[in-house]
FILUMMI-243544 format. One record per residue (C-alpha): x, y, z. Coordinates in nm, 2 decimals, padded with zeros to 4 digits, always signed. Layout:
<rs>
R:u:v:w
R:X:Y:Z
...
</rs>
This chain:
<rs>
R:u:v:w
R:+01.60:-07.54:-12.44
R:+01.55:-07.92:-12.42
R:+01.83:-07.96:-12.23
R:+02.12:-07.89:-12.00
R:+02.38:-07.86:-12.27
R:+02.16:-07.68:-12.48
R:+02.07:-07.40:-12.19
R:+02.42:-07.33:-12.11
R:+02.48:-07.20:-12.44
R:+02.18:-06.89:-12.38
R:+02.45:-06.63:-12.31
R:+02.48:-06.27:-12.43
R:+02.74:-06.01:-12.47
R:+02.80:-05.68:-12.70
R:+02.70:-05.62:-13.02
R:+02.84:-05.50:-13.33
R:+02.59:-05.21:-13.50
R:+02.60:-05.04:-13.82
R:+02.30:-04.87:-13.95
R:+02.02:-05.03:-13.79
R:+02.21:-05.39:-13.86
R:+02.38:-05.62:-13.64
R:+02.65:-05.82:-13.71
R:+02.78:-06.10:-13.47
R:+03.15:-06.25:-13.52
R:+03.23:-06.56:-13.36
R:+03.62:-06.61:-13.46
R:+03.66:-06.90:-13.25
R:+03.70:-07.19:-13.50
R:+03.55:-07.50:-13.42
R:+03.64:-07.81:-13.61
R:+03.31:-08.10:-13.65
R:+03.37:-08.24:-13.34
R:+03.29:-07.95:-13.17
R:+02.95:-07.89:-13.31
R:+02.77:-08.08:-13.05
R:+02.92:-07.94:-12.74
R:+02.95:-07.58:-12.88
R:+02.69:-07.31:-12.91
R:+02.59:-06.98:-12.99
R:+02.29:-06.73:-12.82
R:+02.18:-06.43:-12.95
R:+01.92:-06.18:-12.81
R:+01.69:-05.91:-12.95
R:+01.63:-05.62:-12.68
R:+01.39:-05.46:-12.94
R:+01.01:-05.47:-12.99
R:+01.00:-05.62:-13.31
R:+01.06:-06.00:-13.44
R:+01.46:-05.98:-13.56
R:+01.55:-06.24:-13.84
R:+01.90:-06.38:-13.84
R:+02.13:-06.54:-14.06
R:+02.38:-06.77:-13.90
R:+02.69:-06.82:-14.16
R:+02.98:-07.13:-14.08
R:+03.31:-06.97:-14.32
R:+03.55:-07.18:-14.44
R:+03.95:-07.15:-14.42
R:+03.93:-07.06:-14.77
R:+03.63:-06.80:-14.67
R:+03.38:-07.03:-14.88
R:+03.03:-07.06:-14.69
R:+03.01:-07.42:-14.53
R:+02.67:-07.35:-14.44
R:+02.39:-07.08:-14.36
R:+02.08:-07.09:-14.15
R:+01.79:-06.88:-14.09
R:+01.63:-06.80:-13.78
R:+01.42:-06.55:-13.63
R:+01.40:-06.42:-13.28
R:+01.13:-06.33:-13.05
R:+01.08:-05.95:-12.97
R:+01.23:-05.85:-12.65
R:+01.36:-06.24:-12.67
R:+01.64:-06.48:-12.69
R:+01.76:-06.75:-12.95
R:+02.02:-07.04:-12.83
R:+02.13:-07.32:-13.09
R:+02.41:-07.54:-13.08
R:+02.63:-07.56:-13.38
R:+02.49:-07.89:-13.47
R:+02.18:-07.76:-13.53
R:+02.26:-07.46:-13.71
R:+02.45:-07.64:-13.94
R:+02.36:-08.01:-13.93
R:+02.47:-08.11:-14.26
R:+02.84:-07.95:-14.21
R:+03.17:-08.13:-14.25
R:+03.46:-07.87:-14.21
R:+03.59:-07.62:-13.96
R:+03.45:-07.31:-13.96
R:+03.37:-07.00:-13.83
R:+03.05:-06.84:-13.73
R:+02.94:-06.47:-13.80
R:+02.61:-06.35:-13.76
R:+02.39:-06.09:-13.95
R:+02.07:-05.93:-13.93
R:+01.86:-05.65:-14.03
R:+01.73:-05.56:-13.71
R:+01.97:-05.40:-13.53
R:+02.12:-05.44:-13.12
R:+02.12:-05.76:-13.15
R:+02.38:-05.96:-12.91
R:+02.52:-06.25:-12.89
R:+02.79:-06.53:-12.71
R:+02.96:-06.88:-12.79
R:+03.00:-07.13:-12.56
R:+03.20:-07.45:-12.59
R:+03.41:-07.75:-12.45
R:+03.36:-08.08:-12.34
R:+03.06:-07.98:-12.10
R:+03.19:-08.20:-11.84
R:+03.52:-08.07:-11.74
R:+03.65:-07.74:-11.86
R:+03.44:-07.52:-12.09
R:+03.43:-07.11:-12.11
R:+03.33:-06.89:-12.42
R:+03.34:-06.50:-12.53
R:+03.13:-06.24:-12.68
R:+03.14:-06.16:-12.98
R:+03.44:-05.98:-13.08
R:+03.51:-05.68:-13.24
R:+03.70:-05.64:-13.55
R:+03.99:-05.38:-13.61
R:+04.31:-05.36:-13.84
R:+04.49:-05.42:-13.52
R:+04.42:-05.59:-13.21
R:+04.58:-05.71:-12.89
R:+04.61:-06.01:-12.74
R:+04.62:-05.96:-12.35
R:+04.67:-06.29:-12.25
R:+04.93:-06.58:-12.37
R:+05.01:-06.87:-12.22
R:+05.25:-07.18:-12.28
R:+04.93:-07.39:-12.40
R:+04.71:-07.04:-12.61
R:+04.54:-07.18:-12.93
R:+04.50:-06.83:-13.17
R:+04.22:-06.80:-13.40
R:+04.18:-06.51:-13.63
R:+03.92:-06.47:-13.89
R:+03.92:-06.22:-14.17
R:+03.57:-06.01:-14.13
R:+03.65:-05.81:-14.46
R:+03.56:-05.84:-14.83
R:+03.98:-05.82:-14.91
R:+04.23:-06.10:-14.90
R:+04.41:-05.97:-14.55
R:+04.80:-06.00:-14.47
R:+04.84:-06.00:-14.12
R:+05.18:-05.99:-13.85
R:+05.17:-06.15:-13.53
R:+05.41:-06.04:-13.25
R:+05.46:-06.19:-12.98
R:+05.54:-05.99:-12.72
R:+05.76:-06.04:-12.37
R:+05.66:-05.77:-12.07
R:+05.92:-05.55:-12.11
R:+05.74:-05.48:-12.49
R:+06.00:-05.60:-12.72
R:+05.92:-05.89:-12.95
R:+06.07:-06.24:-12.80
R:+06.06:-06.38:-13.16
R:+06.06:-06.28:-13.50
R:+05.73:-06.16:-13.64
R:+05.47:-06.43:-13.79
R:+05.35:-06.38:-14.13
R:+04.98:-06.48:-14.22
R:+04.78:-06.45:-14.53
R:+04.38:-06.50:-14.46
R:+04.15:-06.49:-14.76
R:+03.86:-06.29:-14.74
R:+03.62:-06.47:-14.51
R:+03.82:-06.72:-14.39
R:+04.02:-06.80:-14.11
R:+04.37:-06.95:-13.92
R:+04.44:-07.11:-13.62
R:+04.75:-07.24:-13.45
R:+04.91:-07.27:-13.15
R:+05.15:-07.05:-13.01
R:+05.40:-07.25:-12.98
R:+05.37:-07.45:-13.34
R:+05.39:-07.03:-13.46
R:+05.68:-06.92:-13.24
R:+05.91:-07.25:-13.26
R:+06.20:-07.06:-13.11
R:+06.06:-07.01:-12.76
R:+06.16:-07.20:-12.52
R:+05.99:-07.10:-12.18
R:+05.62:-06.99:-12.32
R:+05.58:-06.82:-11.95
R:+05.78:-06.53:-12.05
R:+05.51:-06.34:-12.32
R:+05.28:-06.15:-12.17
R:+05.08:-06.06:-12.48
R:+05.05:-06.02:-12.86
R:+05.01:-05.73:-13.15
R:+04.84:-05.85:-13.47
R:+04.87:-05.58:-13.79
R:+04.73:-05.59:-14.10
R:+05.02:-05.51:-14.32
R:+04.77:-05.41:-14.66
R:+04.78:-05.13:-14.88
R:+04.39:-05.08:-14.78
R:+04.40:-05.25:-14.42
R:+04.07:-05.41:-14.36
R:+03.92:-05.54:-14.04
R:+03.99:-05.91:-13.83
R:+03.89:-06.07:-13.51
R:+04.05:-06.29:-13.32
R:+04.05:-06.45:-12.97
R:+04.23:-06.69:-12.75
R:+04.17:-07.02:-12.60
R:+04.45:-07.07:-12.30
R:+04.43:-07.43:-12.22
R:+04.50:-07.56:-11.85
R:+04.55:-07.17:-11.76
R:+04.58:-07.17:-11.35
R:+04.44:-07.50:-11.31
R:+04.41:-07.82:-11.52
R:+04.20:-07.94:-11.72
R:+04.05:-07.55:-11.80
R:+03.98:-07.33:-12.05
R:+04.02:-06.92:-12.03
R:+03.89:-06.78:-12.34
R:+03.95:-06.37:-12.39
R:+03.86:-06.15:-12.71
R:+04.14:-05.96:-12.93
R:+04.13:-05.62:-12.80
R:+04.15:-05.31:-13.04
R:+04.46:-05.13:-13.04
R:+04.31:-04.79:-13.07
R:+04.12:-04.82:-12.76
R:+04.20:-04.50:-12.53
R:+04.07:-04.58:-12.21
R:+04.27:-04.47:-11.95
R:+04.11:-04.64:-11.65
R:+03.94:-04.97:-11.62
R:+03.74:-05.17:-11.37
R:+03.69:-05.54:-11.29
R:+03.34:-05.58:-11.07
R:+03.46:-05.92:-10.87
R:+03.80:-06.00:-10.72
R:+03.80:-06.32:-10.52
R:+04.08:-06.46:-10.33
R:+04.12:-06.71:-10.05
R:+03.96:-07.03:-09.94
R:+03.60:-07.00:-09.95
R:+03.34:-07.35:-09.85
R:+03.53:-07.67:-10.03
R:+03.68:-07.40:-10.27
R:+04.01:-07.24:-10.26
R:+04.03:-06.99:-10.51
R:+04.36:-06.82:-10.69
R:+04.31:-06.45:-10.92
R:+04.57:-06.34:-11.16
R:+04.56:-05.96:-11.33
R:+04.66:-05.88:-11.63
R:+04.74:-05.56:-11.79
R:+04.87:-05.42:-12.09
R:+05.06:-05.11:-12.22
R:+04.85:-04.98:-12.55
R:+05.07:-04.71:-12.61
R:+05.39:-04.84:-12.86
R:+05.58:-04.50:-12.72
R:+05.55:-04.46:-12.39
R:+05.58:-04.64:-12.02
R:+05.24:-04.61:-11.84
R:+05.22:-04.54:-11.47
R:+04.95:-04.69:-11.31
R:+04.74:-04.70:-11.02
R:+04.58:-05.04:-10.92
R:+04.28:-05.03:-10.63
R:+04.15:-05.27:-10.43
R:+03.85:-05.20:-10.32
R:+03.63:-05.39:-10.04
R:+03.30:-05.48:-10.15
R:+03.18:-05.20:-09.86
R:+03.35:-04.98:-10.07
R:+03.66:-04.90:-09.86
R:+04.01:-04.90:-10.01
R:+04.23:-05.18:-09.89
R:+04.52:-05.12:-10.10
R:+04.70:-04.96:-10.37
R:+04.97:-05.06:-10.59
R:+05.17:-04.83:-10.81
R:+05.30:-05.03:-11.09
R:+05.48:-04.93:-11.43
R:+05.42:-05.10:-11.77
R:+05.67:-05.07:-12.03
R:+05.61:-04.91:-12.37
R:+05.45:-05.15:-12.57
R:+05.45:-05.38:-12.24
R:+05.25:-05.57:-12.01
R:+05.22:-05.69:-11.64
R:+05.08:-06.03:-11.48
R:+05.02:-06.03:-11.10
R:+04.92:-06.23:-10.88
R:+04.63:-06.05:-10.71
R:+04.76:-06.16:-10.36
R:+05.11:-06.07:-10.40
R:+05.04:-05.76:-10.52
R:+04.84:-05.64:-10.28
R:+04.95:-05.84:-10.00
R:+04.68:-06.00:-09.95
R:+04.60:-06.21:-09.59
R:+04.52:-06.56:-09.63
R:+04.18:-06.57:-09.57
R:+03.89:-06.54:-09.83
R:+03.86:-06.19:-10.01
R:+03.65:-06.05:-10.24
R:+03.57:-05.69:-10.35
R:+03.67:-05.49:-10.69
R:+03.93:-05.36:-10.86
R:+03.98:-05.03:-11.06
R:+04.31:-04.92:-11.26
R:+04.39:-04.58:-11.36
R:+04.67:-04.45:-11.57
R:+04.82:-04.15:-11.40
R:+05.02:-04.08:-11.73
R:+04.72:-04.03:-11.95
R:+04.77:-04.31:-12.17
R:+04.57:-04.64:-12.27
R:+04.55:-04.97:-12.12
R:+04.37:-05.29:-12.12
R:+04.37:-05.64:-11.89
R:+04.21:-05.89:-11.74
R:+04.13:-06.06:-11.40
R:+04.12:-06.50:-11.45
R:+03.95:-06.68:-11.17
R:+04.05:-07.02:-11.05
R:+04.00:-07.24:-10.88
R:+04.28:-07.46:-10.74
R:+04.06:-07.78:-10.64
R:+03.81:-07.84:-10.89
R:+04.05:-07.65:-11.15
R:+03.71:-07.40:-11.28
R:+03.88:-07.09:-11.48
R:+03.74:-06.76:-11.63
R:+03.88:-06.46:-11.76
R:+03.68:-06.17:-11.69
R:+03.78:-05.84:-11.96
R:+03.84:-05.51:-11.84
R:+03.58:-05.29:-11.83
R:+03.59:-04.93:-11.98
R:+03.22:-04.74:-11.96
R:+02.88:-04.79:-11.70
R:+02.57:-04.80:-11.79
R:+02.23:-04.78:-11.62
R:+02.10:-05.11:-11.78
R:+02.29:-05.43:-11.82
R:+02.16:-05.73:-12.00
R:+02.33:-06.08:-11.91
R:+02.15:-06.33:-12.13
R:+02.17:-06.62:-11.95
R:+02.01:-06.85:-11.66
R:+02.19:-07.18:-11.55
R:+02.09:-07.21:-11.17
R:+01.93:-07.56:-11.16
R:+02.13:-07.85:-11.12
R:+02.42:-07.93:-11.18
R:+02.46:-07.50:-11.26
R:+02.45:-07.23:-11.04
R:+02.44:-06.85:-11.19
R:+02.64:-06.53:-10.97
R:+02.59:-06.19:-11.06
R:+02.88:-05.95:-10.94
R:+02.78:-05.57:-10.94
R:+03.02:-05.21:-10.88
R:+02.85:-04.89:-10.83
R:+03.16:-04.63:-10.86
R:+02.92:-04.31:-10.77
R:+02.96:-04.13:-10.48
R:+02.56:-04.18:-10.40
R:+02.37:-04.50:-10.39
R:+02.26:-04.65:-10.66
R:+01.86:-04.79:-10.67
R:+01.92:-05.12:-10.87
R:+01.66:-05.33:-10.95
R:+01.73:-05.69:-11.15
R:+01.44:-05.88:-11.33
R:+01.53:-06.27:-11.43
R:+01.33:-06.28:-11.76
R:+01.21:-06.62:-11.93
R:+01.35:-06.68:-12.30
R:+01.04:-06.58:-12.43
R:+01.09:-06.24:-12.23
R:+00.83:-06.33:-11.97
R:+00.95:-06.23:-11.60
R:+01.06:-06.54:-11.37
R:+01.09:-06.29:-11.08
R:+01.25:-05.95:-10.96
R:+01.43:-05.75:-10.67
R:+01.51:-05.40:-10.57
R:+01.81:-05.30:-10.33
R:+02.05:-05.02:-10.32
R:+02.42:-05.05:-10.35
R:+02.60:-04.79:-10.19
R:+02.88:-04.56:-10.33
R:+03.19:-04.74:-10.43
R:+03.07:-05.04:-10.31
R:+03.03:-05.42:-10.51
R:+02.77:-05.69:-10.44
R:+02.85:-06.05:-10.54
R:+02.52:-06.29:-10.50
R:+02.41:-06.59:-10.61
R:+02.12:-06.53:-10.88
R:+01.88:-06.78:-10.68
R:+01.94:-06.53:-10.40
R:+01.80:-06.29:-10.51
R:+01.56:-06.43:-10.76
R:+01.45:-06.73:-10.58
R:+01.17:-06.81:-10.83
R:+01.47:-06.92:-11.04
R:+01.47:-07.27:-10.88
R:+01.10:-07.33:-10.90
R:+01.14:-07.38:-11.32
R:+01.07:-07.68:-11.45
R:+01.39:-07.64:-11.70
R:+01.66:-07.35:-11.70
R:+01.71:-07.10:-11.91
R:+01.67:-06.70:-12.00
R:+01.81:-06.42:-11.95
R:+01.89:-06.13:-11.70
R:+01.80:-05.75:-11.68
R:+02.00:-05.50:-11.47
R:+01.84:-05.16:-11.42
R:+02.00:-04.92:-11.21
R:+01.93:-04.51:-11.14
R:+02.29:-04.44:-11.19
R:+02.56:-04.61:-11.44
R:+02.71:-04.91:-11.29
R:+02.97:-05.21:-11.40
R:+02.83:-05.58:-11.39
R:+02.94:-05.93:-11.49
R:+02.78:-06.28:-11.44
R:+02.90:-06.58:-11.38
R:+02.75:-06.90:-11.48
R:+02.94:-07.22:-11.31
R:+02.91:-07.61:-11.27
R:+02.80:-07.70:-10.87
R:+03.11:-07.88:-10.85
R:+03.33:-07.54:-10.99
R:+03.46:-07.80:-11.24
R:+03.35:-07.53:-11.53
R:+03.31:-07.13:-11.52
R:+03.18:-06.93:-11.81
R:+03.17:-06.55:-11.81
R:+02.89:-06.34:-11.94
R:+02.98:-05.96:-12.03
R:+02.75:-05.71:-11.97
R:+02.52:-05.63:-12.27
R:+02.45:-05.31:-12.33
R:+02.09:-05.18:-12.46
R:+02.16:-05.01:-12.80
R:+02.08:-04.63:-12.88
R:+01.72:-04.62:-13.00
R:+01.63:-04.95:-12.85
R:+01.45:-04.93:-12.54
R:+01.40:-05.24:-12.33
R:+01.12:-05.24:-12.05
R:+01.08:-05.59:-11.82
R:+00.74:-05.70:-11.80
R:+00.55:-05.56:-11.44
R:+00.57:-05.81:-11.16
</rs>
């Protein structure tokens, strides 16, 4: 990357797979003043050269523009907008395709100087949550089908009833809307009441749609907090957020909110919500119910009761009724007005790809780290080049229950020794584990989270020796 703007952008997150392919959507919309201070990153765990096909879609679902672009084996690709589609005019959406399949890939935007944050890209359903809405939450939804869609958007109070009437939208095939909450739900009058919101496809032949969030000056102002539409048929019945910090920490003093929300339409859920030291001892538990088709906010330090010193450690949630759930922790904080909303977390795995370096100046790169097992775990973490050449590695083990939180440059010194920034990192552990990065400005002005990328099924991915 040629420079700092353009290295921020190197981020991964899950794919989408369907036989052997890959396809990336990207339902944020960005109009052409974003182009320059928005990017995209894809990466290719696999052994062979993948080729990729970058597509910007129209309102109308027209193509605005397509480019080409090929990615190293085992390597990573990072373009911003305005140079994947230099010549475009209109807003658009991005979705990405290939023949090679595991691919992953992230957006990243903002103003790169005082709030920015981004997402993975997001998976597609016939119906999707929502888990976070704000009195300032701009909604884009992008029709991934081949079929005209009609959608309803419901916007939804914590006690799960709807705080307005529905909002009708057709989307052509392809294409895309975008509005803000409160230019769809005129009636509202205090935006801090919903907690969340269900989008249907009302069609004879229901076809798939993404959509994600942007909450603006979320926490803290001037910020960004960027979250994915979550499917409603997920059934996880216990989730798990690596990093919870609280507390004044340096020049920093930082504020966590936790969301959840209901996913059954039928049924209140009972749940258990853990706070667990990064040592891996229990500090406190909270027994909370969420309303049938509800949600819940909290304040981490009011519902735990929390001291007011720094904490940190993870959290877990568990559903002692059996039924499905989703949330989200957001990070702030409260002097240099940095947000991020980290998703739940639903399955551990034994390698974790997190496609992005920014740890020389002004960035700074964290990795946070949750071993749930009863034993140890043997982790070791490589910082790879974007070519897929290794910067440096180290091995430790991370106890049962227990988190880490560290600075990348802690553990992979060699990070600060580059000439320019950049890369990727590789997670490998001897038992399945739950990760997240965080990439940040020095002066915590900007945070951008980094899900954990999975390695597909097939696909093995092997870190060059030391």
């Amino acid at each position: 990357m040629r420079t700092t703007a353009h290295a921020v952008l190197a981020i991964l997150s899950l794919p989408i797979l369907c036989c052997g392919q890959s396809t990336l959507n990207f339902p944020r919309v960005m109009q052409p003043r974003d182009f320059k201070t928005s990017g995209f990153a894809v990466v290719n765990p696999d052994s062979t050269v993948a080729t990729v096909t970058f597509t910007l879609y129209g309102t109308d679902g027209d193509s605005q523009a397509t480019t080409t672009e090929t990615i190293p084996a085992r390597g990573q690709l990072a373009r911003l907008a305005s140079e994947l589609f230099p010549e475009a005019a209109a807003a658009g959406w991005t979705q990405a395709t290939s023949g090679s399949g595991g691919l992953q890939g992230f957006w990243f935007g903002g103003d790169l100087a005082t709030f920015a944050d981004g997402a993975e890209a997001a998976p597609s359903s016939t119906e999707l949550i929502l888990p976070l809405i704000t009195p300032q939450s701009e909604i884009h939804i992008t029709n991934t089908g081949s079929a005209d869609a009609i959608l309803l958007l419901n916007l939804l109070g914590t006690d799960g009833f709807d705080l307005a009437l529905p909002f009708p939208q057709r989307i052509a095939a392809k294409g895309f809307f975008r509005a803000d909450t409160a230019f769809l739900f005129p009636t509202i009058s205090d935006f801090s009441v919903p907690s969340h919101m269900r989008i249907t496809c009302k069609c004879a032949n229901p076809g798939s749609f993404a959509a994600t969030v942007i909450a603006r000056d979320f926490i803290a102002r001037p910020s960004w907090a960027v979250i994915n539409g979550v499917p409603a048929a997920t059934t996880s019945t216990a989730v798990y957020f690596p990093h919870l910090v609280e507390g004044p920490q340096a020049s920093a003093n930082w504020r966590s909110l936790l969301g959840l929300t209901n996913l059954s339409a039928s049924s209140p859920n009972n749940v258990a919500i853990t706070f667990v030291s990064e040592s891996g001892e229990i500090v406190r538990t909270s027994v909370r119910t969420l309303p049938r088709n509800g949600g819940l906010r909290f304040a981490v330090r009011d519902l735990f009761g929390l001291t007011s010193g720094f904490q940190n450690g993870s959290v877990r949630v568990t559903s002692t009724s059996g039924l499905p759930l989703t949330g989200y922790i957001a990070y702030a904080d409260l002097v240099a007005a940095g947000v991020a909303v980290v998703p739940a977390q639903q399955d551990a795995d034994a390698n974790l790809l997190f496609a992005h370096i920014a740890d020389l100046p002004p960035w700074l790169t964290g990795i946070a780290l949750l071993n749930t097992n009863t034993d140890a775990a043997n982790v070791e973490v490589f910082a790879m080049n974007p070519n897929g050449s290794l910067i440096g590695n180290t091995t430790f083990s991370l106890e049962g229950n227990a988190s880490i939180a560290r600075l990348l440059r802690d553990l992979v010194p060699q990070t600060q020794t580059r000439t320019s920034d950049g890369g990727f990192v590789f997670v490998r552990s001897s038992l399945p584990i739950y990760g997240i990065e965080l990439f940040f400005s020095r002066n915590l002005q900007m945070l951008g989270n980094v899900p954990p990328g999975r390695v597909a099924a097939g696909i093995e991915f092997v870190p060059p020796s030391p």
